[in-house]
N, C-alpha and C positions, 0 to 999 in steps of 0.2 A: 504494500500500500504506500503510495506515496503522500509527502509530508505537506503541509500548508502550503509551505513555499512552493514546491516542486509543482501542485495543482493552480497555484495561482500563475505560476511559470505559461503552463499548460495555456491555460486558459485566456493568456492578453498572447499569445503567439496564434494562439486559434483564432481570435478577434481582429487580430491583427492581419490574418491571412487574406489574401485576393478569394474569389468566389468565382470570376470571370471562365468561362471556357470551362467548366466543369463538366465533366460525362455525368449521367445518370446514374453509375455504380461509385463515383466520386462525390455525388451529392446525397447517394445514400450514407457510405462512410462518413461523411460530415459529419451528418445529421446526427448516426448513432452516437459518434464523439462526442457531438455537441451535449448529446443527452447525457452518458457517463459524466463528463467532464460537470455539469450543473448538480448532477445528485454526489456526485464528490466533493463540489464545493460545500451544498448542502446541508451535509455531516460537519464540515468546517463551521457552516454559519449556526449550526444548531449550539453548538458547546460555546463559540465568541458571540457573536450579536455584531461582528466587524460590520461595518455600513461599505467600507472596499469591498467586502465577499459578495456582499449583496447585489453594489452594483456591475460587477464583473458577469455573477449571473446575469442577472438583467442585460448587460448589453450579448453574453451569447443564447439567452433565448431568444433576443429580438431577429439576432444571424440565423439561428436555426429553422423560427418562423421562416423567412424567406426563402433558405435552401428546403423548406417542407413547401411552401406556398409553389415553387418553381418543380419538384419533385410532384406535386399532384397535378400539374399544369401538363408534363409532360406523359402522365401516366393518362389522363383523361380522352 
């Protein structure tokens, strides 16, 4: 299991990443990261109350939304 840091690491490099030119087996993998990577913070924000955890999640569900919103675009 990795540590605060290491998930917060994780997670401003995933934020940080292009979205552009993604296949559909690329914005599936995203997505499930994006999910991991939020329930890991999660367990972070449950024990701290950190308002950084919080909004870290928040800005990669809002990435997630859109690689789902563009994954069900392309599946329909």
């Amino acid at each position: 299991m990795d540590t605060l840091e290491q998930t917060i690491e994780k997670g401003k490099e995933f934020e940080k990443r292009s979205m552009g030119k993604m296949t559909t087996s690329d914005r599936l993998a995203a997505s499930k990261e994006a999910k991991a990577l939020v329930l890991a913070l999660n367990e972070f924000y449950k024990e701290s109350k950190d308002s950084e955890i919080m909004d870290l999640m928040k800005l990669i569900t809002v990435k997630k939304k859109k690689i789902d919103k563009r994954l069900a675009y392309s599946f329909s």
